[in-house]
N, C-alpha and C positions, 0 to 999 in steps of 0.2 A: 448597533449590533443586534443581531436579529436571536431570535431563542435558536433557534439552532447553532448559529455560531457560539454562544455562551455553552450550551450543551460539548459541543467540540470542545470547545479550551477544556474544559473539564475534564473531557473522558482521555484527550491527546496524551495528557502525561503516560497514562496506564499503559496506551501504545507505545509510549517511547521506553517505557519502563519494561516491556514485555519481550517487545525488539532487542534492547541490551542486553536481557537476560540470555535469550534464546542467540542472539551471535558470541555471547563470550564465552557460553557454555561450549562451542563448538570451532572448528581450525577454520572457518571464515567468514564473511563479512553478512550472511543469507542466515535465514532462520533457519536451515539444518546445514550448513557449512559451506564449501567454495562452490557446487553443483546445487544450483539452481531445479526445487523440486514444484507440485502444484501449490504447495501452501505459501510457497516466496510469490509465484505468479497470482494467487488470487489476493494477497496482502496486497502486493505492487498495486491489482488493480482497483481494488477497495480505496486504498488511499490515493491514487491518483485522481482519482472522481472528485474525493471530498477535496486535493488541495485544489482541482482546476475550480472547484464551487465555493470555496471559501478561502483563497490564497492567505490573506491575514494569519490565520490558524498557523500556517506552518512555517512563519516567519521567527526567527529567533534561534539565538544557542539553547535554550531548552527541547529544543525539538532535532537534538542533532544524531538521536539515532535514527530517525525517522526520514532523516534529512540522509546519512549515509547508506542506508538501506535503499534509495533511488537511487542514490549513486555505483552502488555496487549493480541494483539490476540493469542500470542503463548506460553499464560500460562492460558487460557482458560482450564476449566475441562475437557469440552465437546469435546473438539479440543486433549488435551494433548497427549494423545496416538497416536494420529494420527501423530502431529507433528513427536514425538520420532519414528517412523516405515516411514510411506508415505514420511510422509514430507521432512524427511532429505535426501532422494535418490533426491531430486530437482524435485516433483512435486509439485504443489504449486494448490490452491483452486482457480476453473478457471472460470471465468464468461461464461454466453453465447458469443459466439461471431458473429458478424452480417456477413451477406453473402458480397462475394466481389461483388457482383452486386449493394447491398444497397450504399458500401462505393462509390462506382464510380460515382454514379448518376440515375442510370438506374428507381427506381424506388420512384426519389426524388420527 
C-alpha cells in the first residue's frame, strides 16, 4: 500500500460520514435530495477518479454511503444512457478545473 492509499483509508470514513449526513438530512439519496445539483456532480466526479486509481479503498460495508451515493447517481434517468455508452469507456462528468497559475499562488 502506497502513502496515498493509506492517506485515503483515512480521510474515506469522513466522506462516507459527510455523504450520510447530507442524504438523511434531506428526502433523497443525493447530497441535496432526489435532483441531482453541481455539488452531487463534482462529488460523483471527485470520487470516481480516486475509486478507478485506488479500487481497494472503496471496497467493503464501511464504505456504503459512498458506495450508494454512485448508485443513486448512476441510476439517474436523465444520466442512464449516458452511463451505458460514455461512461463506461472511463470518461466520467468533469468539473471545471482552475488554472495552474490559480493553484500556485500567482493570483491569490
Amino acid at each position: 500500500m502506497n502513502r496515498f492509499s493509506r492517506r485515503l483509508r483515512l480521510e474515506l470514513p469522513k466522506i462516507n460520514a459527510m455523504i450520510a449526513s447530507e442524504a438523511s438530512g434531506n428526502a433523497g439519496p443525493l447530497l441535496t435530495g432526489t435532483a441531482p445539483c453541481y455539488a452531487d456532480f463534482l462529488a460523483y466526479a471527485c470520487l470516481a477518479d480516486l475509486r478507478a486509481f485506488v479500487p481497494k479503498c472503496f471496497s467493503g460495508i464501511n464504505n456504503k454511503p459512498v458506495t450508494m451515493f454512485f448508485r443513486a447517481m448512476e441510476s439517474l434517468p436523465e444520466l442512464a444512457e449516458w452511463f451505458e455508452n460514455e461512461g463506461k469507456e472511463g470518461e466520467y462528468i468533469r468539473p471545471p478545473r482552475p488554472s495552474v497559475t490559480i493553484r500556485i499562488g500567482y493570483f491569490a
